[in-house]
C-alpha positions as CSV (number, residue, x, y, z in Angstrom):
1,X,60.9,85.9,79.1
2,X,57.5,84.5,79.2
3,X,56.2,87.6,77.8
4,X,58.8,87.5,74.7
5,X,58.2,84.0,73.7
6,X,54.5,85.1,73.5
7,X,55.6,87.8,71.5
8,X,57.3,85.8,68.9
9,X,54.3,83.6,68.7
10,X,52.1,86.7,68.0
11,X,54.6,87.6,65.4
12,X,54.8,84.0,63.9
13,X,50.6,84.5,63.6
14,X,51.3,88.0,62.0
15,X,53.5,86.3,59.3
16,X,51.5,83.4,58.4
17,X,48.8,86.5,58.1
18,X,50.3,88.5,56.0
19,X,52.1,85.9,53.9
20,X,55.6,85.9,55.0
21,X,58.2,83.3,55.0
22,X,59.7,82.0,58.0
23,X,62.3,79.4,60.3
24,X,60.8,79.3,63.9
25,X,63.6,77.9,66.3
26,X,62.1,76.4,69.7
27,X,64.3,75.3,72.4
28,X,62.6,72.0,73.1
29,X,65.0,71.0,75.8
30,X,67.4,72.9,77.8
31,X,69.6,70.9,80.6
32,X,71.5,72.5,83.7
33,X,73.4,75.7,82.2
34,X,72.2,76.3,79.1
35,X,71.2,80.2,78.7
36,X,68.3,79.2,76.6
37,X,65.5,77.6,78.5
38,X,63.2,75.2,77.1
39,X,60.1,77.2,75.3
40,X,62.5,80.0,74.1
41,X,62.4,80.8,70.1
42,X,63.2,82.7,67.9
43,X,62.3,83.8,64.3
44,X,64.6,84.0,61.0
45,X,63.9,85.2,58.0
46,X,64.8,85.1,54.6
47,X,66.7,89.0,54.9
48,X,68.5,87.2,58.2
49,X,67.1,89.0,60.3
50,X,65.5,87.5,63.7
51,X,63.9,88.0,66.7
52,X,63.4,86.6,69.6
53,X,66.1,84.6,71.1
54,X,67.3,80.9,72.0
55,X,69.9,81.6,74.4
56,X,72.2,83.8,72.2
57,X,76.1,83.7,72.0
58,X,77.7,81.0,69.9
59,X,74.7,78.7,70.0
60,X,72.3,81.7,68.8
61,X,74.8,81.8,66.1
62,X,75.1,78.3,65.2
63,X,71.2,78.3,65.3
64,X,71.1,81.2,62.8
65,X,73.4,79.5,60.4
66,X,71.1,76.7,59.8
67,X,68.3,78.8,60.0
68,X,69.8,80.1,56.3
69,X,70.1,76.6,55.1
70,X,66.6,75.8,55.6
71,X,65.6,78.4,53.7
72,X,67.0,77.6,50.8
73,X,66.3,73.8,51.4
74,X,62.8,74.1,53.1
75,X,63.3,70.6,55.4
76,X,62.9,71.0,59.0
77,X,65.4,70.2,61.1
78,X,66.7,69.0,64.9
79,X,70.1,70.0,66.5
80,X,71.7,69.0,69.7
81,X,74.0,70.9,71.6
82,X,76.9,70.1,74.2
83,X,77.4,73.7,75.4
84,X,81.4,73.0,76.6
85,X,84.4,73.6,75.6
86,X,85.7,70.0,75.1
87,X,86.0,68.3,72.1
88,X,82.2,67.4,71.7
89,X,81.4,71.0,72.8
90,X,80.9,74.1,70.2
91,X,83.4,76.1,72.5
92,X,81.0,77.3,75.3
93,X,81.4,77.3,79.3
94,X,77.8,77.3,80.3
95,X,77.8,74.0,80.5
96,X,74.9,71.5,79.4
97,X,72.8,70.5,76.7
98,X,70.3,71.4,74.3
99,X,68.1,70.5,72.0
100,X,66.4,72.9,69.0
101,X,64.1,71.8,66.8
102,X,63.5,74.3,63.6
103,X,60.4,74.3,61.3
104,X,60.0,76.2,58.3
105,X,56.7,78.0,57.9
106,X,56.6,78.4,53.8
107,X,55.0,82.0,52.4
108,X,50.6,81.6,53.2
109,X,49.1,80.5,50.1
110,X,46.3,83.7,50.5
111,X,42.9,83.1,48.2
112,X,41.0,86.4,47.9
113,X,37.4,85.2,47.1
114,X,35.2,87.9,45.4
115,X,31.6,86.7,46.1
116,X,30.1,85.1,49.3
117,X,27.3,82.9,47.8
118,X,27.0,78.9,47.3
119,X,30.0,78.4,45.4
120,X,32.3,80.5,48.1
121,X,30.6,78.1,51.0
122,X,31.5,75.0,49.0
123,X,35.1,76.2,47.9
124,X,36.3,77.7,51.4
125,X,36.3,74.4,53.5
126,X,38.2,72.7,50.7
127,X,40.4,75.1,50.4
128,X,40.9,75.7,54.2
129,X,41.7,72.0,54.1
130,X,45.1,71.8,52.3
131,X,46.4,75.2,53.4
132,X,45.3,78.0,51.9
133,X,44.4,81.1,54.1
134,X,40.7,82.2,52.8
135,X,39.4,86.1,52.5
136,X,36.2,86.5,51.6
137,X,34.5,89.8,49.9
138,X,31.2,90.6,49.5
139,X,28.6,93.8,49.5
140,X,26.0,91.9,51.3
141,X,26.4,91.5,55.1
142,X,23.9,89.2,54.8
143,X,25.9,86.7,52.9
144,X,29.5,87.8,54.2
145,X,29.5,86.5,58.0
146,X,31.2,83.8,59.9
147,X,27.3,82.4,60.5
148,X,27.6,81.3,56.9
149,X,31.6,80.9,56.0
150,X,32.8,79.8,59.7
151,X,36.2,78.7,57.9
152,X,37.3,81.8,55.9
153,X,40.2,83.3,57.8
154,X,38.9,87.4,56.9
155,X,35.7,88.1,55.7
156,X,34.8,91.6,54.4
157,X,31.4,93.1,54.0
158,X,32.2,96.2,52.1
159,X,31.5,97.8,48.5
160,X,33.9,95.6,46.2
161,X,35.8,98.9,44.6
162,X,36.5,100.1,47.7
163,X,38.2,96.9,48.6
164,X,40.1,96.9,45.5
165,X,41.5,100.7,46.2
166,X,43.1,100.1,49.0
167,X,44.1,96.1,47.6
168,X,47.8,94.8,47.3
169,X,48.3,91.0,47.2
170,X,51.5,89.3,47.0
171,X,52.8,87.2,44.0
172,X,51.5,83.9,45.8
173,X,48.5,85.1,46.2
174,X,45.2,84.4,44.4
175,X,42.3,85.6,43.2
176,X,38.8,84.1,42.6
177,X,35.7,86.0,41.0
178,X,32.4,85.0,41.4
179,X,30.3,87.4,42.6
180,X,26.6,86.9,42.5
181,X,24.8,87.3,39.2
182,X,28.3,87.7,37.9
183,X,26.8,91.7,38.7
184,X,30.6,92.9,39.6
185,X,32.8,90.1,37.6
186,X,33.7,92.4,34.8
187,X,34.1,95.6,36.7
188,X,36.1,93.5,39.5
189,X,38.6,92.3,36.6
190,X,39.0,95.2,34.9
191,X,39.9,97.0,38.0
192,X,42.7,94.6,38.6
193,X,44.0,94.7,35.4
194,X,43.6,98.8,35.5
195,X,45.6,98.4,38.8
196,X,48.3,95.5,37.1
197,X,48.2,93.2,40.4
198,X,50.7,90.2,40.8
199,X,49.6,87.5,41.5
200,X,50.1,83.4,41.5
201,X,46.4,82.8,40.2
202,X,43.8,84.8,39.0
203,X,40.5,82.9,37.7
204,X,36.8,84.2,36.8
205,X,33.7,82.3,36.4
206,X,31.1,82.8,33.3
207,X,30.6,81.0,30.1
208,X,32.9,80.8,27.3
209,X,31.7,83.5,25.1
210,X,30.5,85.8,28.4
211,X,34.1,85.2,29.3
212,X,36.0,85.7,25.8
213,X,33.9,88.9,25.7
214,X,35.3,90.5,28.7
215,X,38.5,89.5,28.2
216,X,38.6,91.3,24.5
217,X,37.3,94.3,26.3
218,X,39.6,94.7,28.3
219,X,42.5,94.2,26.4
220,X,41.2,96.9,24.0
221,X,41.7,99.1,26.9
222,X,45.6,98.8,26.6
223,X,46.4,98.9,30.0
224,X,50.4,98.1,31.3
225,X,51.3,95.1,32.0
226,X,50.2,91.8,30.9
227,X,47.9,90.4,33.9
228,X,44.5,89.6,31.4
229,X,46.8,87.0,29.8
230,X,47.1,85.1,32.8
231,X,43.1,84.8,33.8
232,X,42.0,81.7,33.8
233,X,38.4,81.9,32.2
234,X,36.1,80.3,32.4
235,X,37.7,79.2,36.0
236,X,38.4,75.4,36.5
237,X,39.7,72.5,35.4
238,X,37.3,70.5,32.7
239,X,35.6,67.5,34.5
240,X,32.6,67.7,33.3
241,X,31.4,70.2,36.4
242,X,27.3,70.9,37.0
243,X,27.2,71.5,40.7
244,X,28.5,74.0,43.1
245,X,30.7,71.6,44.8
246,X,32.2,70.2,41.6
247,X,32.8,73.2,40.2
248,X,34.7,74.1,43.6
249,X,36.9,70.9,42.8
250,X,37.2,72.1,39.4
251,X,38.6,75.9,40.5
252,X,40.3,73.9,43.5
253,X,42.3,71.6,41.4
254,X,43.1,74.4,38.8
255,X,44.6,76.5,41.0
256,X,46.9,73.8,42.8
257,X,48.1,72.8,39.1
258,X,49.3,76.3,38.7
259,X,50.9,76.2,42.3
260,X,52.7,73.0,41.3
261,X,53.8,74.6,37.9
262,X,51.8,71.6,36.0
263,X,51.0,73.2,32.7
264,X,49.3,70.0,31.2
265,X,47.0,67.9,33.4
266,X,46.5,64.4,32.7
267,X,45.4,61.1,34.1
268,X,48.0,59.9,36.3
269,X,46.4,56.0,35.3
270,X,46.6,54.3,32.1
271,X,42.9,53.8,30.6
272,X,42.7,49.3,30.0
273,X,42.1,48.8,25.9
């Protein structure tokens, strides 16, 4: 059994990796009979399917059930068990106790960062910070290495089309573009526009009239779907950004606004007359 829990941890790693959704059920306490033994879990997902196991039968079940719940309501939860068949009981004869505890692990917020130079350093750590899982791309090996971005979660040093070939985010995904000299901005957005990606966020760095430009381009090229209405260019909110690290605030606090469906920022204070 000691090898399946461990494979239902390597499975809850996999899903925070790939972005999938998820209720993982740990037995946290299992007294005399129980058939699940503290340290067993299991995994539900949104489909209902599982794996993995806290002691299965009618408790499994029970366990299941409110595995569904949570994922409509998101809220963690703690249940205690008397595993009899008296009144108190939920019709078992093992005997005993236990006590579950079930956490909902929400879809990974994944950041796909297209560039690997001062502003990636600056913006990785804060976004690290409140959650979201960081992959960086970049030509230069040079520049795209843990030595220099110890916090991104991925890292590839590889020719940026060949990246984008092979590249399918999910819809709560995002996408940042700033790659050095702004060399491969254009070409980088055009390819995903070519290729009609969905995704949560999509932002590109560059003036206002470098940016307007490409964006008319691009829409002269007619492609399907309607992903160049949704860049956000130039990327970042407006507070009044010069340096790398505000400008990372900036992007930051743009893309969390669009996470949190705020469509109009504003002061949250009221400025004295």
């Amino acid at each position: 059994m000691e090898t399946a829990v461990f494979n239902v941890l390597q499975k809850a790693v996999e899903n925070q990796k790939n972005g999938i959704a998820f209720v993982l059920a740990t037995v946290v306490e299992g007294v005399e009979k129980t058939p699940g033994r503290s340290g067993f879990k299991l995994i539900s997902y949104e489909d209902k399917t599982s794996e993995g196991t806290v002691g299965g039968g009618k408790l499994e079940r029970m366990v299941l059930d409110k595995c569904e719940e949570i994922h409509i309501t998101k809220q963690n939860a703690f249940l205690e068990f008397e595993l009899t068949e008296t009144s108190e009981g939920i019709g078992m004869m093992c005997g005993g106790n236990a006590k579950i505890y079930l956490e909902y692990f929400p879809p990974t917020k994944k950041v796909y960062i297209f560039g690997a130079g001062h502003l990636c350093r600056s913006i990785v750590p804060i976004l690290n910070s409140i959650g979201f899982y960081c992959i960086v791309v970049d030509i230069r090996e040079e520049y795209a290495n843990k030595e220099r971005i110890p916090l991104a979660k991925e890292i590839f040093a590889t020719d940026y089309f060949e990246f984008l070939e092979q590249f399918e985010p999910q819809e709560s995904d995002s996408i940042v573009i700033f790659t050095h000299g702004h060399t491969y901005d254009f070409d980088i957005l055009d390819k995903l526009c070519k290729k009609n990606v969905h995704v949560k966020y999509i932002g590109m760095i560059g003036s206002k009239i470098k940016a307007a430009d490409a964006i008319n381009r691009i829409k002269k090229q007619n492609y399907s779907g309607n992903l160049i209405d949704s860049v956000y260019a130039p990327i970042g909110l407006n507070i009044g950004k010069t340096t790398t690290q505000e400008i990372a605030i900036a992007v930051t606090a743009e893309m969390l606004a669009v996470y949190n469906n705020v469509s109009q920022v504003s002061s949250l204070c009221r400025k004295l007359k």
